[in-house]
C-alpha positions as CSV (number, residue, x, y, z in Angstrom):
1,X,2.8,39.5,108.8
2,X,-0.2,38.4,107.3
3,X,-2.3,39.4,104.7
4,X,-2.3,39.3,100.6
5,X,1.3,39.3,98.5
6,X,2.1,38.4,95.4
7,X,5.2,34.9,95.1
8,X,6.8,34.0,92.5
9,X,9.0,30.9,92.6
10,X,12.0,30.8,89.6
11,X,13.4,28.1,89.0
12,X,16.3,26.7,86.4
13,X,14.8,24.7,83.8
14,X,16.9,21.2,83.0
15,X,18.9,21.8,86.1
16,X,19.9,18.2,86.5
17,X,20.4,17.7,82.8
18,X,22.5,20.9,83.1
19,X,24.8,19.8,85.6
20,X,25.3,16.0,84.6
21,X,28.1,15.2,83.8
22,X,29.3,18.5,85.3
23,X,32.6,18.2,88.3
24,X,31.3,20.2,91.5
25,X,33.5,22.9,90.5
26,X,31.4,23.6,87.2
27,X,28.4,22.6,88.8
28,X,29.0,25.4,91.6
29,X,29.1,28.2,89.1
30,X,26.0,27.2,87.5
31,X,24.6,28.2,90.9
32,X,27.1,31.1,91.7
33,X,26.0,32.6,88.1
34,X,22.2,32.6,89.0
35,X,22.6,33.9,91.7
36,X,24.8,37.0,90.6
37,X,22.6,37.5,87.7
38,X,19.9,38.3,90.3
39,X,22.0,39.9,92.6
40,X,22.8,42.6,89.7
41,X,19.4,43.2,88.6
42,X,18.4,44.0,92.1
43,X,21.0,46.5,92.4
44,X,20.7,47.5,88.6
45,X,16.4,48.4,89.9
46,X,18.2,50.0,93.1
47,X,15.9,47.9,94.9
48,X,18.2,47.4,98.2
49,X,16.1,49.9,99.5
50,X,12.6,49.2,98.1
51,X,10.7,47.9,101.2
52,X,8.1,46.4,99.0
53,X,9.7,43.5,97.6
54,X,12.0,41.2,99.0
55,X,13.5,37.5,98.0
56,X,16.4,34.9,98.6
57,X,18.0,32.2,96.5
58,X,18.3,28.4,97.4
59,X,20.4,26.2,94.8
60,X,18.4,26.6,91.7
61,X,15.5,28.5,92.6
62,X,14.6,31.9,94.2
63,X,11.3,33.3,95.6
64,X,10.6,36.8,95.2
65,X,7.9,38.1,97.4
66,X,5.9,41.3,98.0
67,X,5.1,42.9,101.5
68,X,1.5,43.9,100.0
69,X,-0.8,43.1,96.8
70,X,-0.6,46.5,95.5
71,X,-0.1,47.3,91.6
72,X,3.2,48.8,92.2
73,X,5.0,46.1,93.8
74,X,3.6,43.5,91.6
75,X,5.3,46.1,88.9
76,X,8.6,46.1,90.4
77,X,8.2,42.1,90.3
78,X,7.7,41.7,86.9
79,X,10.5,43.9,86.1
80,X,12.9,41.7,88.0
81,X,11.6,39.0,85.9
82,X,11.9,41.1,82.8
83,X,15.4,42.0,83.8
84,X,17.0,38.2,84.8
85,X,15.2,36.1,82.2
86,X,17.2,37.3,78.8
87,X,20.1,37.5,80.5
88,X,20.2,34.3,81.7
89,X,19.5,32.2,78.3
90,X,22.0,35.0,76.3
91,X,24.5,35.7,79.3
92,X,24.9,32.6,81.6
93,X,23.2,29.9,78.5
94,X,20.9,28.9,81.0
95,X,16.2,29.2,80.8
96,X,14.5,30.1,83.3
97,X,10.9,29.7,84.5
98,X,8.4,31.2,87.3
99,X,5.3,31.5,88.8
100,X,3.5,34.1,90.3
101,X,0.4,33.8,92.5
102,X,-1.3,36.0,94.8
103,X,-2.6,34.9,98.4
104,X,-0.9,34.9,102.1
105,X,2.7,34.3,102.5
106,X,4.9,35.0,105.1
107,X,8.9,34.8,105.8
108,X,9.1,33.8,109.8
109,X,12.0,35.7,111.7
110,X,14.2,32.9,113.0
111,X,16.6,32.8,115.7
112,X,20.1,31.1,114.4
113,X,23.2,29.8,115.3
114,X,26.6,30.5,113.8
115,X,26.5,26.8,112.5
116,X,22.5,26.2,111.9
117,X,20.9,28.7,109.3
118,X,17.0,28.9,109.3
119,X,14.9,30.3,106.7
120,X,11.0,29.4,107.4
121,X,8.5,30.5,104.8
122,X,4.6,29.8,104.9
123,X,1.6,30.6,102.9
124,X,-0.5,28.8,100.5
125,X,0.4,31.8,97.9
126,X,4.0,29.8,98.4
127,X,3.2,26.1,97.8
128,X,0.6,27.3,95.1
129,X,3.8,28.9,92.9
130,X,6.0,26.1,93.4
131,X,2.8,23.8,91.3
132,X,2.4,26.0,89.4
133,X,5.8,26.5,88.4
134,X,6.0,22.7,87.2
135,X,2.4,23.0,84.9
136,X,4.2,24.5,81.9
137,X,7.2,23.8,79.9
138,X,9.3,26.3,78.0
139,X,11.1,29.8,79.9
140,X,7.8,31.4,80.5
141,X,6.6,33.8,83.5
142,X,3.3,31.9,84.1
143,X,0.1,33.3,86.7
144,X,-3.5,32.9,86.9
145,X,-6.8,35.0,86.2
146,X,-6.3,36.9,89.4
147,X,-2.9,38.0,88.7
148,X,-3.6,38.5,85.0
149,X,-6.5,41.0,86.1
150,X,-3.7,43.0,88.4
151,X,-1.5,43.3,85.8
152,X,-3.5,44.8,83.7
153,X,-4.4,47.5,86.4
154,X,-0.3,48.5,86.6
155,X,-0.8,52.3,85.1
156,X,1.4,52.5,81.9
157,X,2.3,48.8,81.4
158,X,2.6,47.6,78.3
159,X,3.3,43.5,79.2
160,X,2.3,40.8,76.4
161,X,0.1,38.5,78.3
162,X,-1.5,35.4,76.1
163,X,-3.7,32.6,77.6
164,X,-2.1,29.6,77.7
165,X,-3.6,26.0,76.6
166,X,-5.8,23.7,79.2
167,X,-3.4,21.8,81.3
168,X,-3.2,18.9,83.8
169,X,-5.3,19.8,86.3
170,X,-4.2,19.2,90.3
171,X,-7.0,17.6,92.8
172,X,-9.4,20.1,93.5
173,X,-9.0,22.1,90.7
174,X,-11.6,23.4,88.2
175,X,-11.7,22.8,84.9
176,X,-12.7,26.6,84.1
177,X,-9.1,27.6,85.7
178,X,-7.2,29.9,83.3
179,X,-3.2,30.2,83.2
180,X,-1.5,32.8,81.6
181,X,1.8,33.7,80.5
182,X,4.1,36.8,80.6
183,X,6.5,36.9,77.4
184,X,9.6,38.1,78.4
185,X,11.6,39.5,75.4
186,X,9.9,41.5,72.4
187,X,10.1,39.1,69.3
188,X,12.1,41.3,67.6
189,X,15.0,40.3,69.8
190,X,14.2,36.9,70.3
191,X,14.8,36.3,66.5
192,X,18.1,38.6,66.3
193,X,20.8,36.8,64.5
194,X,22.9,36.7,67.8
195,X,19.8,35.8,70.4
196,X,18.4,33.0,67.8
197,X,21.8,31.7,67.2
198,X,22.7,31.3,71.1
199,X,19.3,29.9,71.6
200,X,19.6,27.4,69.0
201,X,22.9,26.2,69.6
202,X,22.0,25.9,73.5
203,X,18.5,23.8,72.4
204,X,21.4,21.9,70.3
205,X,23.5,21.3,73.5
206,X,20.7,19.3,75.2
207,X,19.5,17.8,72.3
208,X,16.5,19.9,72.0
209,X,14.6,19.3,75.4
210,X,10.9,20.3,75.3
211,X,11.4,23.6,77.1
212,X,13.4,25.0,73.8
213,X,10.2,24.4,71.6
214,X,7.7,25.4,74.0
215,X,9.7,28.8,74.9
216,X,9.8,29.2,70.9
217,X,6.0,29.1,70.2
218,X,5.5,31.5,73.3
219,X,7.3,34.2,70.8
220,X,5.6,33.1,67.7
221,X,1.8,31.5,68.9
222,X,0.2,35.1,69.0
223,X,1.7,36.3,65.4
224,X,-1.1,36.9,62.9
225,X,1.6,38.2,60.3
226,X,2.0,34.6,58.8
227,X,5.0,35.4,56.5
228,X,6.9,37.2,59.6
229,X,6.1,33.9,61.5
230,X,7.3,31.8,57.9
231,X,10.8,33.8,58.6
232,X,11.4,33.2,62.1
233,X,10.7,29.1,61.4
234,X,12.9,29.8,58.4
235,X,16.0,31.2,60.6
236,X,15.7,28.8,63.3
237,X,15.9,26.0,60.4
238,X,19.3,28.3,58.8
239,X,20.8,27.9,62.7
240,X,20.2,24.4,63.0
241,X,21.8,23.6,59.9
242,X,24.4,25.6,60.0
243,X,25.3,23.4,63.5
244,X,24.8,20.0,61.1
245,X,27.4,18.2,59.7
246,X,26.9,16.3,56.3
247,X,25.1,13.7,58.1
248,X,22.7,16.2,59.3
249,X,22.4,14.7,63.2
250,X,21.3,18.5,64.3
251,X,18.4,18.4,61.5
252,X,17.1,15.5,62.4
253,X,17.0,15.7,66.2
254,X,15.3,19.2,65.7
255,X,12.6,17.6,63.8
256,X,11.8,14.2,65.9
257,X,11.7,15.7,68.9
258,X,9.5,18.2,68.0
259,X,7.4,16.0,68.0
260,X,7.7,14.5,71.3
261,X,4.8,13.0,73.5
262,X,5.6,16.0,76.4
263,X,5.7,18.9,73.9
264,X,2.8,21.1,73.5
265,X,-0.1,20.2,70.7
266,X,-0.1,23.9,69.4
267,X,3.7,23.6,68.7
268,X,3.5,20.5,67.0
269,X,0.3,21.9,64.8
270,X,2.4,25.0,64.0
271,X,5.3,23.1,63.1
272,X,3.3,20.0,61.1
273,X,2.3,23.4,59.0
274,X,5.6,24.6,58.5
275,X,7.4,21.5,57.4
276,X,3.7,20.7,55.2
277,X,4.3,23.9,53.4
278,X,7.9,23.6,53.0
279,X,7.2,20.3,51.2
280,X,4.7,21.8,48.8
281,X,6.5,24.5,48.1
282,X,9.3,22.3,47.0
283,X,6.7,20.3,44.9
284,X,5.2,23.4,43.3
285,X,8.9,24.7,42.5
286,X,9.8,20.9,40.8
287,X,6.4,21.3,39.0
288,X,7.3,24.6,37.7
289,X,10.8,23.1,36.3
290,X,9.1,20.6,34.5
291,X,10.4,17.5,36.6
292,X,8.2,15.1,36.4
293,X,5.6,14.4,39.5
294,X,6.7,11.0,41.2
295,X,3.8,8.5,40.5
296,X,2.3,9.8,37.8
């Protein structure tokens, strides 16, 4: 008991939108799903009998916790994380998001009965991850400086960590405070034909809720190759329509909620710029034709 370990707190995103609607029966193997899906990658990293790192699921969420703050077990964390979150969006249709901090944490032993069940976890390292956890939107894998320095002392890692945006701060907090986040899936597979289409058609499903364009400008905010970044927008626009009718609902919901009051600025910049050169282009190609210029 005691001492430094790294929590992370992961958590469904839109788990009430998810369910609504949903009979208990549906609703239960939301649950059951997440659960597995963790169940498997444990046993998948054989880590039933890695003493370092140890976790439990209630409803929706799960924390994962270390016995120590050494590189190694925040290793085996992160690939836990690594290993649930694409299956979970591709698999079960379902994003994820968690939290990692670093600090004292510790899960009580408990005396039970048959019919009374206990679990009694402590530690600011806890309630810090479960704040943190709400900060962002999007399926991202978020930690501070502290964390983000550890990581980068795991020996042959190789983990895409970008600093994310100033956010609402929490009382107390500094304004210097620096979050980062973890991206999960190389973008190469993100914008595979199958993964984009699944994603896009789930983002569809809920009538593209924040997360969906917050989880896409974690894969493409770091991308100085502009015409790779050009494509990805481009597919993403081919999957959208392709879910559109000739009225073009799908289209249309894509494009005003982007630019929502709760989604980021940087997403809405980077798509104000796609949709501004998409118009020009259009423009230049008319011009080129010889169609004349309205208003001239």
């Amino acid at each position: 008991m005691g001492g430094n370990k790294y929590v992370a707190f992961v958590d469904i995103l839109g788990f009430k939108d998810i369910v609504s609607g949903k009979t208990q029966r549906q609703a239960s193997k939301v649950i059951a799903d997440f659960s597995s899906l963790i169940y498997e990658a444990w046993d998948a990293l054989n880590y039933q009998d890695n003493r370092q790192i140890n976790g439990f699921i209630v409803s929706d969420c799960a924390i994962i916790h270390t016995n120590g703050d050494t590189s190694g077990e925040l290793d085996s964390m992160l690939r836990l994380l690594l290993a649930v979150f694409p299956k979970s969006i591709y698999q079960n249709g379902v994003m994820l998001r968690a939290s990692i901090t670093k600090g004292e944490f510790d899960d009580l032993p408990t005396n039970t009965f048959q019919n009374l069940g206990k679990r009694l976890i402590v530690g600011q390292a806890y309630v810090d991850a479960t704040i943190l956890e709400s900060k962002y939107k999007g399926s991202q894998i978020v930690f501070g400086q502290s964390v983000r320095d550890d990581v980068r002392e795991i020996s042959g890692a190789a983990f895409h960590i970008s600093e994310l945006p100033p956010d609402k701060r929490g009382k107390g907090e500094s304004k210097n405070e620096k979050y980062y986040t973890l991206r999960w899936l190389d973008v190469a597979q993100f914008a595979k034909d199958g993964n984009l289409r699944s994603f896009v058609r789930l983002a569809n499903e809920s009538r593209w809720l924040i997360h969906y364009y917050d989880t896409i400008h974690l894969f493409l905010k770091d991308m100085d190759n502009e015409p790779r970044k050009r494509a990805i927008l481009d597919k993403i626009w081919r999957c959208v329509a392709e879910l559109d009718a000739a009225n073009k609902v799908c289209r249309d919901t894509f494009i005003i909620n982007a630019f929502s009051d709760d989604v980021s600025r940087p997403f809405k910049q980077m798509m104000a710029k796609y949709l501004r050169d998409c118009v020009e282009e259009s423009m230049a190609i008319q011009t080129q034709m010889g169609d004349e210029p309205p208003f001239s």
